[in-house]
Phi, psi and omega in degrees: 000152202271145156319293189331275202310293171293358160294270164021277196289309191305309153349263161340323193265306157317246201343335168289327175301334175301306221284305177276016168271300187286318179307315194314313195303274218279011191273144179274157202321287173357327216226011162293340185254345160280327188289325172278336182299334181285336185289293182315335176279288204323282190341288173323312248236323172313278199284359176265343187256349165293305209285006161301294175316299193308303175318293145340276203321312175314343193275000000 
């Protein structure tokens, strides 16, 4: 996969962390512990795809 696609998908992936970072703040209690387990895959799925990125970069 190309540096370009993978910035691309990093990109995509921050903003979704984002996107669900502000719901989580305003999500009412009930739905906070689904929305942090959706953060938390994101987070992970985000940093799996940096150091995908780093590794490239590094060569």
């Amino acid at each position: 996969m190309s540096i370009r696609l993978i910035a691309r998908d990093l990109y995509r992936l921050q903003q979704a962390v984002d996107r669900l970072e502000r719901k989580w703040i305003r999500a009412p209690l009930e739905e906070r512990e689904r929305l942090k387990r959706e953060l938390d895959r994101a987070r992970s799925e985000r940093d799996q795809v940096k150091r995908m990125l780093d590794g490239r970069l590094d060569r």
